[in-house]
Structure formats: structure tokens, C-alpha cells
TORMAR-920123 format. One record per residue (C-alpha): y negated, z, x; residue in one letter; residue number from 1. Coordinates in nm, 3 decimals. Example, Ala and Ser with C-alpha at 12.3 -4.5 7.8 and 13.67 -1.06 7.14 Angstrom:
BEGIN
0.450;0.780;1.230;a;1
0.106;0.714;1.367;s;2
This chain:
BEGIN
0.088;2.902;0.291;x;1
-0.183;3.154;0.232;x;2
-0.500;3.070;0.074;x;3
-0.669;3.132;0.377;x;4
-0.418;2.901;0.592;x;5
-0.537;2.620;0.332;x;6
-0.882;2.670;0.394;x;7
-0.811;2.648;0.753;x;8
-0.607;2.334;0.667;x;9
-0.896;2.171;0.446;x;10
-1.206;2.208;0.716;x;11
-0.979;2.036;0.955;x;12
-0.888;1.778;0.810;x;13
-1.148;1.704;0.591;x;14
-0.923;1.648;0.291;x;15
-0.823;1.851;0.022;x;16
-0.456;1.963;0.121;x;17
-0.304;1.970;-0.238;x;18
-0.134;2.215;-0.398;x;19
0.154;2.320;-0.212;x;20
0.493;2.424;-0.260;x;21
0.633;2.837;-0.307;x;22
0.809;2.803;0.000;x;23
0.604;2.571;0.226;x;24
0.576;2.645;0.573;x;25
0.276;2.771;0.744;x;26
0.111;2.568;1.029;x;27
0.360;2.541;1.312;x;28
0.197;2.658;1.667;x;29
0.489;2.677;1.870;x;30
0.644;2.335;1.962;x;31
0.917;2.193;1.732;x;32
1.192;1.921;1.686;x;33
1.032;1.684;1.454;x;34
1.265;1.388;1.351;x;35
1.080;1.129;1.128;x;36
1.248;0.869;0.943;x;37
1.111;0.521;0.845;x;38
0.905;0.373;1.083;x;39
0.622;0.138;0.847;x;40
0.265;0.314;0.880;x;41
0.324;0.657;0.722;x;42
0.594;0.730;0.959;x;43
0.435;0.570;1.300;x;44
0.081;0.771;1.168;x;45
0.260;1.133;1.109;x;46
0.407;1.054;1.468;x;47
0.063;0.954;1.627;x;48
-0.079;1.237;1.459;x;49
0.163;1.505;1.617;x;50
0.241;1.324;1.928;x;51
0.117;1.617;2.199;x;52
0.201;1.895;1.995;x;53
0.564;1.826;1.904;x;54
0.845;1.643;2.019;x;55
0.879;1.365;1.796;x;56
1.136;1.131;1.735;x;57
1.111;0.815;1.516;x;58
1.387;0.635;1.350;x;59
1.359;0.312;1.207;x;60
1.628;0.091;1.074;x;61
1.441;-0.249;1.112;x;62
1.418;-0.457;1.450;x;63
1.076;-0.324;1.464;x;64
0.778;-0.107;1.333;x;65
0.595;-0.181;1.082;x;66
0.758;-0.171;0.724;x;67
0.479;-0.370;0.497;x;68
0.284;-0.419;0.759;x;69
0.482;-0.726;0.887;x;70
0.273;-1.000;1.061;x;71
0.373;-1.359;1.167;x;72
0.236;-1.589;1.427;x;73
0.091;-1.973;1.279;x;74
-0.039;-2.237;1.495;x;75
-0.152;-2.556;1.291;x;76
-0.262;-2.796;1.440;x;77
-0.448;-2.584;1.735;x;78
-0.527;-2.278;1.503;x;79
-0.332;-1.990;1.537;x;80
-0.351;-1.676;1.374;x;81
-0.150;-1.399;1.272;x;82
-0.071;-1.392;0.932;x;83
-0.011;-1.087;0.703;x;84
0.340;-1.136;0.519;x;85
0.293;-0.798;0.355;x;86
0.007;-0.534;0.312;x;87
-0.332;-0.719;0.408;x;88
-0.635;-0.613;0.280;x;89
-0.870;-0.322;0.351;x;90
-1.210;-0.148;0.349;x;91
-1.429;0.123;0.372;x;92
-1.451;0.174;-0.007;x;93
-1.109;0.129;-0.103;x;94
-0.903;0.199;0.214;x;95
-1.201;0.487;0.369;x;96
-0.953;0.696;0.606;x;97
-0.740;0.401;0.687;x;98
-1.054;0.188;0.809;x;99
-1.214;0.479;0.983;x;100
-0.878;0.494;1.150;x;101
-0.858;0.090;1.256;x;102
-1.225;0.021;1.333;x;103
-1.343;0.349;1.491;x;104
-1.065;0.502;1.680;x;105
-0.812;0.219;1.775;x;106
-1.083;-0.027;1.788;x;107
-0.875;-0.350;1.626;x;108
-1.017;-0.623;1.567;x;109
-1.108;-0.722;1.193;x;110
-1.215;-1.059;1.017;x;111
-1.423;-1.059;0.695;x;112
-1.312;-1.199;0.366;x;113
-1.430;-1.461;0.118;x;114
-1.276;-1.314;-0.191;x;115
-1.311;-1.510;-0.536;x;116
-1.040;-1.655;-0.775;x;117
-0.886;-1.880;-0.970;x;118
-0.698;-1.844;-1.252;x;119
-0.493;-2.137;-1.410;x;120
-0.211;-2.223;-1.640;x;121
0.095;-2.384;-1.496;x;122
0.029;-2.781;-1.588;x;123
-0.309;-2.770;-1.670;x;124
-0.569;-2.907;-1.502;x;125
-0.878;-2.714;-1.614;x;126
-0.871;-2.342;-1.535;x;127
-0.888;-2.055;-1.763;x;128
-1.132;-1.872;-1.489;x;129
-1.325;-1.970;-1.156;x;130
-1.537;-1.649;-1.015;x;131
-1.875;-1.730;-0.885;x;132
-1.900;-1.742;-0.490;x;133
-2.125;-1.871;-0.209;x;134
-2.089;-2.200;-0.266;x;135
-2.000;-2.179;-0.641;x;136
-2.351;-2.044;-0.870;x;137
-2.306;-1.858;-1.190;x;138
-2.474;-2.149;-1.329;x;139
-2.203;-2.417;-1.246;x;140
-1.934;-2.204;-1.410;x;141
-2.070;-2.118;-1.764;x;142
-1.760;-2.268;-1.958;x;143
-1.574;-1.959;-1.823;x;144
-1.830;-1.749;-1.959;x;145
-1.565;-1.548;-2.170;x;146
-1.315;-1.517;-1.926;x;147
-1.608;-1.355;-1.683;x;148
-1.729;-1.122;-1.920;x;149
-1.316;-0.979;-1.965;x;150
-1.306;-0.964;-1.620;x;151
-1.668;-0.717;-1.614;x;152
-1.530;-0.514;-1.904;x;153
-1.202;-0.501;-1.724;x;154
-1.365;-0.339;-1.421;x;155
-1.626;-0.170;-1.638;x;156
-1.314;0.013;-1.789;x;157
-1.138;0.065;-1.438;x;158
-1.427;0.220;-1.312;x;159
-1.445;0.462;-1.582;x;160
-1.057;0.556;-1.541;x;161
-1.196;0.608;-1.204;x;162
-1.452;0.868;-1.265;x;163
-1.230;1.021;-1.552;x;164
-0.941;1.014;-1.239;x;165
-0.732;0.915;-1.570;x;166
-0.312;0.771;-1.446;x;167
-0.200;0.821;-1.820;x;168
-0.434;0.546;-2.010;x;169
-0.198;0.243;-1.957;x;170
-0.298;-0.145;-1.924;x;171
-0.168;-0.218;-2.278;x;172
-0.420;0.099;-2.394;x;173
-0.676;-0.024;-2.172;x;174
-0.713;-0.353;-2.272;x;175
-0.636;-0.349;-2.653;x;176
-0.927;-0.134;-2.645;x;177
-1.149;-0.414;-2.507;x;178
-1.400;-0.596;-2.722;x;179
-1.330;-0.948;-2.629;x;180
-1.090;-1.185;-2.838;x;181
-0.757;-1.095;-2.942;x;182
-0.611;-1.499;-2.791;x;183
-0.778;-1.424;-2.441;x;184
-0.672;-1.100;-2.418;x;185
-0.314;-1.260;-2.447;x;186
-0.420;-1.578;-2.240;x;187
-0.616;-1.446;-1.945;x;188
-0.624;-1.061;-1.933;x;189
-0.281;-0.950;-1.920;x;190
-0.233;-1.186;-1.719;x;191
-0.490;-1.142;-1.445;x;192
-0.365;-0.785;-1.438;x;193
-0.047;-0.872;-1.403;x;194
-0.105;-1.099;-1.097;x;195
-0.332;-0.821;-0.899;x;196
0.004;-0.610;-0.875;x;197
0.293;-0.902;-0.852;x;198
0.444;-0.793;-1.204;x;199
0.541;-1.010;-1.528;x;200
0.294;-0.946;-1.811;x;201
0.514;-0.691;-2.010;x;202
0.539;-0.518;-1.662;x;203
0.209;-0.502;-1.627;x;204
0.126;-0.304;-1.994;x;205
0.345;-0.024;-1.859;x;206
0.102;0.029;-1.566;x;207
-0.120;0.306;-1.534;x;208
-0.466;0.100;-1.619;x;209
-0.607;0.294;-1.282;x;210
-0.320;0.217;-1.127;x;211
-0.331;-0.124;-1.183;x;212
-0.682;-0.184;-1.108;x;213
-0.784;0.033;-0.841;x;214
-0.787;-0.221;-0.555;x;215
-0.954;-0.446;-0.778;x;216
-1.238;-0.229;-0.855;x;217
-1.313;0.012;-0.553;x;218
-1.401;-0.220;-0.285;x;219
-1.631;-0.356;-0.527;x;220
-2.011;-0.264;-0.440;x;221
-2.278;-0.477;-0.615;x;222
-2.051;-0.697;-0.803;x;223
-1.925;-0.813;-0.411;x;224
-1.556;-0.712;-0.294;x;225
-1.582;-0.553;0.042;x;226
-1.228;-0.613;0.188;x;227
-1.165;-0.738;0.560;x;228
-0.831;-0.797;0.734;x;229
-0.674;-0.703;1.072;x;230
-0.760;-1.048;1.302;x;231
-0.447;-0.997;1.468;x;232
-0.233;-0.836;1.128;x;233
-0.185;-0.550;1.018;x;234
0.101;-0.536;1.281;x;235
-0.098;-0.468;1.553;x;236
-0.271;-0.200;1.412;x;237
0.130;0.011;1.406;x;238
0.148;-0.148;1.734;x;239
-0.167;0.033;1.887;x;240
-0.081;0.369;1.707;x;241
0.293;0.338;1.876;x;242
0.203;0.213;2.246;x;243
-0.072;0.551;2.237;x;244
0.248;0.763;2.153;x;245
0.329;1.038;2.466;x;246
0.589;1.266;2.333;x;247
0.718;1.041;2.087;x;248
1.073;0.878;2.113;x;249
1.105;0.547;1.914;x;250
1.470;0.390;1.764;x;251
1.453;0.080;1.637;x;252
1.756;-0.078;1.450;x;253
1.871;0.230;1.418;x;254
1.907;0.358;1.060;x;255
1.926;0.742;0.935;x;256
2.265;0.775;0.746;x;257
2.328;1.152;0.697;x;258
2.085;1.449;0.697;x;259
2.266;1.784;0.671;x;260
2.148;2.152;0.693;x;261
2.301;2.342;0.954;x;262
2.147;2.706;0.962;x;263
1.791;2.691;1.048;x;264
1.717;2.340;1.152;x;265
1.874;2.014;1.063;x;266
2.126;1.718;1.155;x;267
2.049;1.368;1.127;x;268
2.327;1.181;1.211;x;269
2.186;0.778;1.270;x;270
2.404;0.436;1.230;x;271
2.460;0.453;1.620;x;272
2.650;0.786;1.599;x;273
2.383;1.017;1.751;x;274
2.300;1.336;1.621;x;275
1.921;1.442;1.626;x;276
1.836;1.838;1.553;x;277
1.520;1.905;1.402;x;278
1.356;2.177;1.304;x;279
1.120;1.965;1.103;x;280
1.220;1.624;0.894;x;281
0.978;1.392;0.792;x;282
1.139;1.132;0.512;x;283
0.891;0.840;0.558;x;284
1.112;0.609;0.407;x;285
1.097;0.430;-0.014;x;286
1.253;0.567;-0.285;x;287
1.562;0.453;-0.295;x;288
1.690;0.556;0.051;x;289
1.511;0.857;0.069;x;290
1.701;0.971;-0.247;x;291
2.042;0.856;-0.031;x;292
1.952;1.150;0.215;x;293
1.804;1.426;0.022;x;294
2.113;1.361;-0.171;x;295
2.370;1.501;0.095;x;296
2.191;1.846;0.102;x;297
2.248;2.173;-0.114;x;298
2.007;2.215;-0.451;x;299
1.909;1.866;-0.366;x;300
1.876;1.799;-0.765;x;301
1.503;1.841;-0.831;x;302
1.428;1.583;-0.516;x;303
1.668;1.336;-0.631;x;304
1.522;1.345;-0.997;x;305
1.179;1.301;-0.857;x;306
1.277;1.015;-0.710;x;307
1.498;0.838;-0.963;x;308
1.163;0.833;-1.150;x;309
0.992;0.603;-0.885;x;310
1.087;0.205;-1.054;x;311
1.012;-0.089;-0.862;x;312
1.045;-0.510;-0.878;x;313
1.136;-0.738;-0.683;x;314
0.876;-1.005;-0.487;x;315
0.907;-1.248;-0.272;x;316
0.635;-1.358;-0.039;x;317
0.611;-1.702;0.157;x;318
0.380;-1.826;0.418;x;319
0.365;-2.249;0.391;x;320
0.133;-2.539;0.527;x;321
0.154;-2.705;0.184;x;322
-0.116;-2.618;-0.115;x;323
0.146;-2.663;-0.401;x;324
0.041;-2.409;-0.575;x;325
-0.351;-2.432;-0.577;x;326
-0.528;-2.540;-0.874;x;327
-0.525;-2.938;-0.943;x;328
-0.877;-2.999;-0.828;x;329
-0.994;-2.892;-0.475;x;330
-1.341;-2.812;-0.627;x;331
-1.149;-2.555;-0.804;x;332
-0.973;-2.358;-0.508;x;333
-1.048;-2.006;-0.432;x;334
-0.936;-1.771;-0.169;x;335
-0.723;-1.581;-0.460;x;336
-0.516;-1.855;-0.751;x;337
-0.314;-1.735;-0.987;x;338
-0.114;-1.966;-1.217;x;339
0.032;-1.836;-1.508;x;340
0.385;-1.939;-1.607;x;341
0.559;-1.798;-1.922;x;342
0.591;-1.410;-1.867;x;343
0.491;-1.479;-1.474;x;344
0.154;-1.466;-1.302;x;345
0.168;-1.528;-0.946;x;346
-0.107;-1.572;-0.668;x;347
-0.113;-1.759;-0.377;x;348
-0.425;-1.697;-0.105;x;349
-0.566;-1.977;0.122;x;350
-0.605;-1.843;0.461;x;351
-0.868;-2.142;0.526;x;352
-1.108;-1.995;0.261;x;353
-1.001;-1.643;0.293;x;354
-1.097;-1.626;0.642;x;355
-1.203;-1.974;0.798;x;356
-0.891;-2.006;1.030;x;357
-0.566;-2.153;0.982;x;358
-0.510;-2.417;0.723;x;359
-0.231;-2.213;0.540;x;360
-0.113;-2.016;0.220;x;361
0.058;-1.688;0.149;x;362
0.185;-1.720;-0.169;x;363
0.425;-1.487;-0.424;x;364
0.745;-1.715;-0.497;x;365
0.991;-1.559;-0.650;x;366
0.929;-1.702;-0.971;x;367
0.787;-2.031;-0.933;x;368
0.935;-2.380;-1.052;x;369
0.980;-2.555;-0.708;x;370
0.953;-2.381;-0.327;x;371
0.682;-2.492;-0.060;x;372
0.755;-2.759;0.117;x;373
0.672;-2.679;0.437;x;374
0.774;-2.313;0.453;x;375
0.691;-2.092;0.777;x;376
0.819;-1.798;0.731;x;377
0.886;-1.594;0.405;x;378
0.995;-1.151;0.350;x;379
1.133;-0.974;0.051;x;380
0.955;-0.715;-0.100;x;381
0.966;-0.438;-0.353;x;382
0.656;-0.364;-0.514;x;383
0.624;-0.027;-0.694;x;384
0.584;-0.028;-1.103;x;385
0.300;0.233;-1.085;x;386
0.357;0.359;-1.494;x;387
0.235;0.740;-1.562;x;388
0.544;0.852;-1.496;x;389
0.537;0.691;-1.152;x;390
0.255;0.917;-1.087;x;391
0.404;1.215;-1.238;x;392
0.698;1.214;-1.042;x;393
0.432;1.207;-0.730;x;394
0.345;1.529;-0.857;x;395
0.692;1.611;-0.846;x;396
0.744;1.538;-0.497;x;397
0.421;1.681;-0.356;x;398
0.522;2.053;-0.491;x;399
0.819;2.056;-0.292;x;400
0.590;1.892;0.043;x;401
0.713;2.079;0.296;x;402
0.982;2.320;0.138;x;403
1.193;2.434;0.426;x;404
1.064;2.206;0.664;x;405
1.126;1.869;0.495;x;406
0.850;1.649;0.466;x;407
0.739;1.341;0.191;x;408
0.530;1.030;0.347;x;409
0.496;0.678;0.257;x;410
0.240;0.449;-0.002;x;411
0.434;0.583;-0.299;x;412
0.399;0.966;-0.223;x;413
-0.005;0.978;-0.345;x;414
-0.199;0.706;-0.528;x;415
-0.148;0.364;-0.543;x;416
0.079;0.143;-0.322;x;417
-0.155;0.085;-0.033;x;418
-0.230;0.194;0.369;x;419
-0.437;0.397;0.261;x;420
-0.233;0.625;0.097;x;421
0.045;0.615;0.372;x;422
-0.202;0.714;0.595;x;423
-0.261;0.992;0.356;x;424
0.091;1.110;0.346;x;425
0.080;1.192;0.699;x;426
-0.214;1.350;0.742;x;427
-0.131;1.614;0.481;x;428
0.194;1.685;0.708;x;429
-0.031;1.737;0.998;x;430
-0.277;1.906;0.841;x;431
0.042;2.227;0.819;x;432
0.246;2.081;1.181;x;433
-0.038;1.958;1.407;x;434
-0.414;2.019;1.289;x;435
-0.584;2.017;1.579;x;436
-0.382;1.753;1.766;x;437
-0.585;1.548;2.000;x;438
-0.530;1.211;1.773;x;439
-0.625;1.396;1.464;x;440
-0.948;1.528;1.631;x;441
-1.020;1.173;1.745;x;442
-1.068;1.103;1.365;x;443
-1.348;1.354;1.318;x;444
-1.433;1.449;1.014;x;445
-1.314;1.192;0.735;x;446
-1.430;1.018;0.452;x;447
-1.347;1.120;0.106;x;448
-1.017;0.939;-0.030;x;449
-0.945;0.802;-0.375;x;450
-0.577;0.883;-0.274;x;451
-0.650;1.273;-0.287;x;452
-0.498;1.427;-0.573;x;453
């Protein structure tokens, strides 16, 4: 694209465009053949955002939209609420675009959040950390002094790595560096980090620091978290983008298993047999099966080393009536409790203090000793182990964006593993496909994004 078609690219959407790839493709005018594939929120926004301009079709091998943005239905005893199995939070400061996106133009619904936390060792009764909170005064909470004054280093740090816009300093660099005690680095830090991203405590030392950290620290305005959730989960907000949809055509349970060049456009063949030509192909999907299909074309090398380079872990999430795994006194709970176990750290959030509705818990169970005992529903995840290299190999993939008219989205393609920058993803696509689509003009001008390069 030419400098001047970047410009062009940048005033309308608001964001910086990134750098772009030798043999990127200039912004389409004439209506194309777009075939996206992977249907969670990167893939339903690209299609919003060129629904109109292109005919679209979406392919997603699940039952239904959505991807981490999964939401389940509790009623306890007369509440009911839809609960968040997978991505949850968001705000203005940490999730700007995305929020503008939910509260201004689709209008859903959203519920504040009481955010403080616990921190506790498996079997013992007094905490290594309770954070102050409404109903819980600095004063009352001065024999975890020490612990409190890691945790404002810790974000002191994070917002440094912030300004600096620093992936390469690592948690272990981070906080060896810190000035409190060597035995609560050990017994409290690594491990608090290590619960904010799901990992064991050796995974969490390979983490970028910023990485790790960032949706600790940028909702964070006057020492309060600013963070809200979808009422009605996150689900409804792919729901709303879908049912606005005019020239899109959606495929559930159907799954993209080849992707072939044939002359100027391409062939997706999908799991029931069909064959979709595109002239454009969006790969929304993770790592792992995007690699699957770039794999099958010619010079597909670079691609498939970008995204060998993208490691992930396994979670497991669980949504359960019982509080088995809050801390031993009630005085003690917070919306946020994370017990440390060995190498494992692993956080389970009360809905009824979170958010004042249902009396329930979402917990991360993969690890832990026993299983709730009054499970409602539970999802397996993959949560991405965001190292420097991680982020380098973003690099990787965003200087091929584009390149004969196949396309990156998803969480993992800029930033950290959020909404934010899924919603990202896509709007760099339509910033070269669809700029001045009628959905992306409904967003106006945006906010600046901590997910811009």
C-alpha cells in the first residue's frame, strides 16, 4: 500500500495501521468474496465490519459463535444470570475500542465490578494478602502491609513497562529487580503473577512482565480497577454483532479443513464438503489450526514458523454453587482468591461479590486437589504463554497481514490475550477491505489502544 493509502487508512480508522507487508493489497473498492474462518469475536467483528461492502461468509467449527466469549445461564435459588465461562472483564482504560464498541454502538447492557483479592496458601487459614475495599479500610489490614507494598511496586513497575512499551523485560527480570524481600518475592509475588494469567509460577517468569501485567495495571485509575462485565455475557455482545449482519452468511459446526490457491482467488474446502471461493481469506482462528491451513499452501514456511512460535497451556474453567475454594474465613473473601498450591496459583471469583447477583463461583480447576461439588457447567481453555518471543512472532505475522489477500485476526495477533485486541485484529483488515463501511463509521472516531503496535 502506498504511503498515501495508509494515511487514508489511519484518519479513518483512527488507529495507527501498522507496518504492512511488500505485497499487501491496497483498499478493495469493488465488491469481493471474503471467506472468514473462526467465528469467536475477531472473526464475527471483521464480518460486522465489512458486512455491506463485501460478501462475507463465516465459518465456524463450534455449535455456535463466540469462541472465548462463551456464556452460561444460572438460576439459584430465583437469581439468574448469565455467567462468563471465558473472557469477562472490560473497560474503557484497558479494553477502550472494545467498550466504545459494546456501550455506545450495540448498546449492551453492562454491570459494574467490585474487584479486590485474596491471596492464600492451600491449608492455611490466615492469608498472605487481603486488598483494601469498601467494606474492608486500609487500617483493618495492616498485617499485610508487605504483601501491599509488592503489589504497588509490582504495578509501579508495570506501569513503567507501559510507558517504556517494553515486551522483552520478563517477570523473573521484573521482579528480581524489586526491593522487597527475597522469601516474599518467592511466597507471594510470583505467585500473584502467576494467577493473573492462569500459569504455574515457572510459567509465569517466562512472561513478558508487560505482558503479564497489563490487565492488572491499565484499568487501574486512582489506585481503583475500572472493569465492568456484559449483564447478559460476553455472548450476547457476538450475538448482537451477528443478528446486525446483512450480507453475511454464517456456518456453524462447520469446520475449515483445506485452503488451497487456485489462480487468483482461493478454495476453502469445509468438513461438510462445500467449496467456498474467495478472493479474500480471513484466518480468525488460534495458532494451532491456523498453522493446519496456511500449511497446505505454496511458500507457506515463513507463516507456519511464525506460528510454531505462539506456546500455550492448558486451563480449565468451572462454574459451581459451592465456595470450596474461598479462603477459610468469610471475613476474608474477595471478589478475586487465589490459593497457592506447590508450583500452582489458581483463582476462583465470587459472582455474589463481583457483581451482587447470583450466589456462584467461576473458578480455574485444572489443578486443584478435589472438584466442586456442585458443578454447573465447566469449558476447556488454552491460555496463551505471552514470553518475548510470543510477541515477536506477532511481529512476524503482522508483516505478512494481508500478503495476497490472506488475512491474520484473533487475541493473539497484537497485544495481550484479550477482546480488545481481537477487536483490533479486525479493524486493521477493514481499515485496507472496508474503511468506510457503515458499521465502521458507526464507531466514529476511536480511542487510542494499548493493543496498537
Amino acid at each position: 500500500m502506498t504511503a498515501a493509502g495508509l494515511g487514508a487508512a489511519a484518519v479513518l480508522t483512527g488507529i495507527a495501521v501498522g507496518a504492512k507487508p511488500a505485497h499487501a493489497a491496497t483498499a478493495v473498492s469493488t465488491r469481493q468474496r471474503v471467506v472468514v474462518i473462526g467465528g469467536g469475536i475477531a472473526g464475527v467483528a471483521t464480518a460486522w465490519l465489512l458486512d455491506g461492502r463485501h460478501d462475507v461468509t463465516l465459518l465456524e467449527a463450534a455449535p455456535s459463535l463466540g469462541g472465548h466469549a462463551t456464556s452460561v445461564p444460572v438460576d439459584v435459588d430465583g437469581h439468574h444470570v448469565m455467567v462468563d465461562i471465558g473472557a469477562q472483564f472490560f473497560g474503557p482504560y484497558s479494553h477502550p475500542i472494545y467498550n466504545k464498541l459494546v456501550t455506545s454502538v450495540l448498546q449492551v447492557p453492562t454491570v459494574p465490578n467490585q474487584l479486590d483479592n485474596t491471596v492464600f496458601q492451600y491449608g492455611v487459614p490466615t492469608p498472605l494478602m487481603v486488598s483494601p475495599s469498601a467494606d474492608r479500610p486500609i487500617t483493618d489490614l495492616l498485617q499485610y502491609l508487605p504483601a501491599l507494598q509488592a503489589v504497588a511496586e509490582l504495578m509501579d513497575r508495570a506501569r513503567d513497562l507501559e510507558a517504556r512499551r517494553d515486551w522483552s523485560t520478563t517477570v523473573a527480570d521484573l521482579v528480581e529487580a524489586m526491593s522487597v524481600d527475597e522469601t516474599l518475592k518467592e511466597s507471594f509475588v510470583y505467585p500473584y503473577v502467576a494467577s493473573v494469567n492462569g500459569a504455574t509460577i515457572s510459567q509465569a517468569k517466562e512472561f513478558s512482565a508487560r505482558a503479564a501485567l497489563a490487565l492488572a495495571v491499565r484499568p487501574l485509575v486512582n489506585d481503583k480497577t475500572e472493569y465492568v462485565n456484559a449483564r447478559d455475557g460476553l455472548q450476547a455482545v457476538v450475538s448482537t454483532l451477528a443478528d446486525e449482519c446483512t450480507s453475511v452468511t454464517t456456518r456453524v459446526n462447520t469446520r475449515a479443513v483445506a485452503l488451497l490457491r487456485s489462480g487468483d482467488c482461493y478454495e476453502i474446502t469445509d468438513s461438510q464438503g462445500r467449496v467456498h471461493l474467495a478472493d479474500q481469506v480471513v484466518l480468525a482462528l488460534p495458532p494451532e489450526p491456523a498453522a493446519a491451513l496456511v500449511a497446505q499452501l505454496p511458500q507457506a514456511e515463513p507463516l507456519f514458523s511464525a506460528y510454531s512460535r505462539f506456546r500455550y497451556m492448558p486451563a480449565r474453567i468451572a462454574i459451581h454453587r459451592d465456595p470450596i475454594y474461598m479462603p477459610a474465613s468469610p471475613a476474608d473473601w474477595s471478589s478475586f482468591n487465589i490459593t497457592r498450591d506447590g508450583e500452582y496459583c489458581e483463582a476462583s471469583i465470587s459472582y455474589a461479590r463481583l457483581r451482587g447477583d447470583a450466589p456462584v463461583y467461576k473458578s480455574w480447576v485444572l489443578h486443584r486437589r478435589e472438584e466442586p461439588k456442585q458443578l454447573l457447567a465447566s469449558m476447556d481453555f488454552r491460555h496463551p504463554l505471552i514470553t518475548p518471543d510470543f510477541i515477536q512472532a506477532q511481529g512476524q505475522l503482522q508483516r505478512r497481514n494481508g500478503a495476497d489477500g490472506l488475512w491474520f485476526a484473533g487475541s493473539h495477533v497484537f497485544d495481550v490475550d484479550s477482546q480488545e485486541s481481537a477487536l483490533y485484529s479486525a479493524l486493521t483488515i477493514a481499515a485496507e477491505l472496508a474503511p468506510a463501511s457503515a458499521n465502521r463509521l458507526r464507531l466514529g472516531t476511536l480511542p487510542t489502544s494499548p493493543a496498537t503496535p
